[in-house]
Every structure is written in structure tokens, then in C-alpha cells.
C-alpha positions in Angstrom: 0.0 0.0 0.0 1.4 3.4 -0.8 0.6 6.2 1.6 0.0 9.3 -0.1 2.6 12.4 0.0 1.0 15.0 1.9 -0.4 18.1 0.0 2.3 21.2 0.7 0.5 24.0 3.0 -0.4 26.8 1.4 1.1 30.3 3.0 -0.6 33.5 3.0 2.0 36.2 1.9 -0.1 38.9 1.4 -3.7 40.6 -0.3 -2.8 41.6 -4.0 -4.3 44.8 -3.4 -1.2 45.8 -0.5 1.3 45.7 -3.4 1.0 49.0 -5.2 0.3 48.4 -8.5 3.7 48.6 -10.7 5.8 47.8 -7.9 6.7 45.6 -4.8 6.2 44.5 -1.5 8.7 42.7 0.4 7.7 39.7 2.7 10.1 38.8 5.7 11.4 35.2 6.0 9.4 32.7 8.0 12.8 31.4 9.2 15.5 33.5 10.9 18.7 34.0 8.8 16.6 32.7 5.8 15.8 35.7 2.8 12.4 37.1 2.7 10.3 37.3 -0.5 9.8 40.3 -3.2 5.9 39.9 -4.4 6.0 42.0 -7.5 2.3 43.5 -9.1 1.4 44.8 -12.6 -2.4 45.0 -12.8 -4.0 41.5 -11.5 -0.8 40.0 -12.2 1.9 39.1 -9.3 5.4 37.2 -9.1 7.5 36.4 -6.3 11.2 35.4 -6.0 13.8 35.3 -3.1 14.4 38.9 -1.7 18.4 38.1 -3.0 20.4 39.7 -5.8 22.6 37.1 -7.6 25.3 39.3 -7.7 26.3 39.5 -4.4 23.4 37.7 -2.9 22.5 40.4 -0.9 18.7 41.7 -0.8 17.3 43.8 -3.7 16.2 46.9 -1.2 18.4 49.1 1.0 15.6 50.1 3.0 13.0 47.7 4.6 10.0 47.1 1.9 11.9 50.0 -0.3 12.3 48.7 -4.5 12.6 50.3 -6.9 10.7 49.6 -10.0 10.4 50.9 -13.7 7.3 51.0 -15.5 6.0 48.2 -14.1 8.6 46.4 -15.8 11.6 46.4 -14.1 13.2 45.7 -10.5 16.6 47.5 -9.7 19.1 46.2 -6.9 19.4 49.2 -4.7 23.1 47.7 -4.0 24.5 47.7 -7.9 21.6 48.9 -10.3 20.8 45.5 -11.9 17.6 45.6 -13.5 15.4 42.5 -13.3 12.2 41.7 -15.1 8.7 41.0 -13.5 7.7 38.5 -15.5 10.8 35.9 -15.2 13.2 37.1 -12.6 15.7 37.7 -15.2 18.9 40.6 -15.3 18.5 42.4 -18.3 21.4 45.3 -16.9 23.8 45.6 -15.1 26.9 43.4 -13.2 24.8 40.1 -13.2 23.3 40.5 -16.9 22.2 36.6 -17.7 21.7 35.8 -14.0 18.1 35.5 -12.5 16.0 35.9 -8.9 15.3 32.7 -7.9 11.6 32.4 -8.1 9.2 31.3 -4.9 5.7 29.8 -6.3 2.5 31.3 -5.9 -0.9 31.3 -6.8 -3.5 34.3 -6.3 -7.0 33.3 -5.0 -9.8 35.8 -4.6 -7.2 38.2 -4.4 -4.8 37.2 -2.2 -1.3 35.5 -2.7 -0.3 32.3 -1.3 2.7 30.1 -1.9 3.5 26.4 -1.2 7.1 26.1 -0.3 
């Protein structure tokens, strides 16, 4: 008989809506001395990765729940200017160009942002 893998729990990060739209919101780690999380918005749209630049892995803000974003486009490392794309994480400028943020998984229900990890 196989016993079934248990279902991961779903986390509540935050409501969509407390991300202003075209820019971020930064979640603090569940864990002490893990990274938090940057949730990213463009309309009804969200994406999350580790609060880490690949360069120096070293979070993307300077300030506590302080980004800087571009259009709605773009996520710049406060630390070395690298500009990251909503959509897949990835550096498009800067000293980590080709890198990536690692992305955390989500899912928005009736507004609200969970993830599973």
C-alpha cells in the first residue's frame, strides 16, 4: 500500500491589493537567517522570487520594503543597479546581466497571494 505524499500547505504572503500596483512589496522570511520574499504587481498579475540579488546575494532593497521599480517592468538592486524583469526574474542590466532571482511559487485566489514552499 502506498501512503499518499501530503499536499504542501499553502502560506498566505499577502492581499494583491497591498502591493501598489507597478511595484513591490517585500515579505520577511518565516525562518530566521533565511531571505524574505519580493511579491511583484502589474495589474492582476503578481510574481514572487527570493528577496536576493545574484550578484552578491545580498537583498534587492536598501531600506526595509523600499524597490525600486520601472514601468511596471523592471526591479533595480538598490546595491548595484541591476535591472530585473517582473515577468521571469531575469537581469537584463547591469553586473549580473544573464543571471536570474530565484523564483518562490505562488498562486492568487480571490485576491490574495499564497505560496507552497
Amino acid at each position: 500500500m502506498n501512503a499518499a505524499s501530503p499536499e504542501p500547505q499553502a502560506v498566505y504572503l499577502c492581499a494583491l491589493d497591498d502591493i501598489p500596483d507597478g511595484g513591490a512589496l517585500e515579505i520577511p522570511a518565516r525562518q530566521a537567517g533565511a531571505p524574505g520574499v519580493v511579491v511583484l504587481r502589474r495589474g492582476d498579475e503578481a510574481w514572487a522570487y527570493r528577496n536576493v540579488c545574484p550578484h552578491f546575494s545580498i537583498p534587492l532593497n536598501y531600506e526595509p520594503n523600499t524597490f525600486w521599480a520601472y514601468d511596471a517592468e523592471l526591479l533595480m538592486c538598490a546595491h548595484h543597479s541591476a535591472m530585473f524583469r517582473f515577468e521571469d526574474g531575469q537581469c537584463v542590466d547591469g553586473p549580473c546581466q544573464g543571471a536570474a532571482l530565484t523564483p518562490v511559487v505562488i498562486r492568487i485566489a480571490q485576491r490574495k497571494i499564497f505560496n507552497s514552499d
